[in-house]
C-alpha positions in Angstrom: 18.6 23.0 5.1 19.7 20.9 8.3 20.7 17.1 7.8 17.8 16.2 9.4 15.7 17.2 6.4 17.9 15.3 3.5 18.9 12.3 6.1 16.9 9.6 5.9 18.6 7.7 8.8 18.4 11.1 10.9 17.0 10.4 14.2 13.9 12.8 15.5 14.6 16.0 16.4 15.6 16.5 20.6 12.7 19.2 20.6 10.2 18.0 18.8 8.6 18.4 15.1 6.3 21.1 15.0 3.9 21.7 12.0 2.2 24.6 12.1 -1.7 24.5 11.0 -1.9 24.8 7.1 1.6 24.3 6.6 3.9 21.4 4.7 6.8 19.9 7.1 9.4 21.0 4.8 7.0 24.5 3.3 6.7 22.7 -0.3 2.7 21.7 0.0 1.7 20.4 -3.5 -1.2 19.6 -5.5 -2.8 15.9 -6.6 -5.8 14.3 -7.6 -7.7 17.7 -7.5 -6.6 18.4 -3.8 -4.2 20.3 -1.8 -1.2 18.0 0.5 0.6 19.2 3.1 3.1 16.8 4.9 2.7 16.9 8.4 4.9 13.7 9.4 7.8 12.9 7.5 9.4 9.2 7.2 12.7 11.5 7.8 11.2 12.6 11.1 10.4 9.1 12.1 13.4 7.0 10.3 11.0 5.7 7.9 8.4 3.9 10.7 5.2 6.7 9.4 4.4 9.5 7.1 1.3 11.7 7.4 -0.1 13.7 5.0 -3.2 16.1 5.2 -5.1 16.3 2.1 -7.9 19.2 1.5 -10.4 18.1 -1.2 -12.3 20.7 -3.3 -14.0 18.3 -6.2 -15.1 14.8 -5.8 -13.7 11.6 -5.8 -10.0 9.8 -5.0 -7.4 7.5 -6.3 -7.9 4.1 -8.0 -8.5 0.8 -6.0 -4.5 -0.3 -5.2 -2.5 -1.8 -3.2 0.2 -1.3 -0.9 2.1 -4.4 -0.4 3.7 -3.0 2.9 2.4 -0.7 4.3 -0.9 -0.3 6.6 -2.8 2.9 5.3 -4.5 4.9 8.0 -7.7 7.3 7.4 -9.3 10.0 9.6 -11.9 12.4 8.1 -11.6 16.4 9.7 -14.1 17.6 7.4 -16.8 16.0 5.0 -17.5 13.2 4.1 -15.8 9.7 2.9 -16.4 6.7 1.0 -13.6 4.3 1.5 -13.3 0.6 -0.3 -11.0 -1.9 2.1 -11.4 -5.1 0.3 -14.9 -5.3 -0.4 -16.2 -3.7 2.1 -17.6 0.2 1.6 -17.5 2.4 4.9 -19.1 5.9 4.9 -16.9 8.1 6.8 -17.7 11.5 8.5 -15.5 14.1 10.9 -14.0 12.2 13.5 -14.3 9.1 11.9 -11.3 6.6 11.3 -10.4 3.7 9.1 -7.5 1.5 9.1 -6.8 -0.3 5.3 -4.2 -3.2 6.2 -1.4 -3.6 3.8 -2.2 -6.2 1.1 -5.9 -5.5 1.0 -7.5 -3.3 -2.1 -8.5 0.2 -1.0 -9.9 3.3 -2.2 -11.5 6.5 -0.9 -13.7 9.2 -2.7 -14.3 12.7 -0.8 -18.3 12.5 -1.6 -19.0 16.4 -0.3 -18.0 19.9 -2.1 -15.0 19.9 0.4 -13.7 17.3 2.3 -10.5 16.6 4.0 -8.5 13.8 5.4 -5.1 13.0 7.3 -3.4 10.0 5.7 -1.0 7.9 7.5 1.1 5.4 6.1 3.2 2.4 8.2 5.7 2.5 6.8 6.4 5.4 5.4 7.7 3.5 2.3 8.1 5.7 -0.7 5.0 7.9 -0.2 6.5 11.2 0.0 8.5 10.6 -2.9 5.2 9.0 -4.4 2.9 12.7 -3.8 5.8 14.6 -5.0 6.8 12.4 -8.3 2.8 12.3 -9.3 2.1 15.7 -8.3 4.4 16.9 -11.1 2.7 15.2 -14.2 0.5 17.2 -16.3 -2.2 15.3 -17.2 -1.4 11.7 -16.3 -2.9 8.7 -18.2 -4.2 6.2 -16.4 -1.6 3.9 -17.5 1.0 6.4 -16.8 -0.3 7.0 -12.9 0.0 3.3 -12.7 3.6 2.7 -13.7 4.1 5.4 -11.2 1.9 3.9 -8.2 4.1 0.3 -9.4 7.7 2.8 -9.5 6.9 3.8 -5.6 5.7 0.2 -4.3 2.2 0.1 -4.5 -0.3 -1.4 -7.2 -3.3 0.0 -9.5 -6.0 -2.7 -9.5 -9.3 -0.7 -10.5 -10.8 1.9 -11.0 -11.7 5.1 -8.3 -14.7 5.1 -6.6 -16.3 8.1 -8.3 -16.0 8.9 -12.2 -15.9 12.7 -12.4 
């Protein structure tokens, strides 16, 4: 593995970051909140200014209403369809569509089609990758338990998500 991938401070590669379609950044895709991640922008590619991730949804519904203290969280729908809270506010999203939730404000998002999916961008990248990776490995969270882990990565629970399954 090149320093580039375990340096945080590494700067962009010369050539470029290529991502091939359907792949993770670093080949380790993972599994959360019924759907299917693939990091496509790493923090270490960008010393720490953005992360994206590309989330394929096969079930309904999203994460809790949080959070993020410092970061901006950036939405745009490539397939279904979208309900996403920012503050109180609902939007209705569909392919194409994108949605900026400012850092500070209470948001949440629910895939409200069979399949939907979604590139996630976070300024800063914060702790996010660590975030995906962390929750991805629990086996059958708690709430209570997802939200010492949201609070552990620098974000915070504050209701529940948009769709009850």
């Amino acid at each position: 593995m090149s320093d580039l991938l375990t340096d945080t401070n590494a700067p962009p590669a010369v050539a470029g970051v290529l991502v091939a379609a359907e792949t993770d950044r670093f080949g380790t895709p993972f599994a959360f909140l019924d759907a299917w991640f693939n990091v496509v922008l790493s923090g270490k590619d960008t010393s720490g200014a953005a992360c994206s991730v590309d989330t394929n949804r096969k079930l309904r519904g999203g994460p809790p209403l949080h959070i993020h203290p410092d970061q901006d969280e950036w939405f745009f729908v490539r397939e279904g369809a979208f309900d996403i809270r920012v503050g109180e506010t609902m939007h209705h999203l569909k392919p194409g569509d994108s949605l900026l939730a400012p850092r500070g404000v209470p948001h949440a998002f629910a895939n409200t089609t069979e399949t939907g999916r979604m590139l996630v961008t976070f300024f800063p990248a914060g702790q996010m990758e660590d975030f995906f990776h962390v929750a991805s490995a629990m086996t059958s969270p708690t709430p209570q338990r997802m939200a010492e882990v949201f609070a552990a990565h620098g974000m915070k629970v504050v209701g529940p998500g948009l769709l009850t399954r």
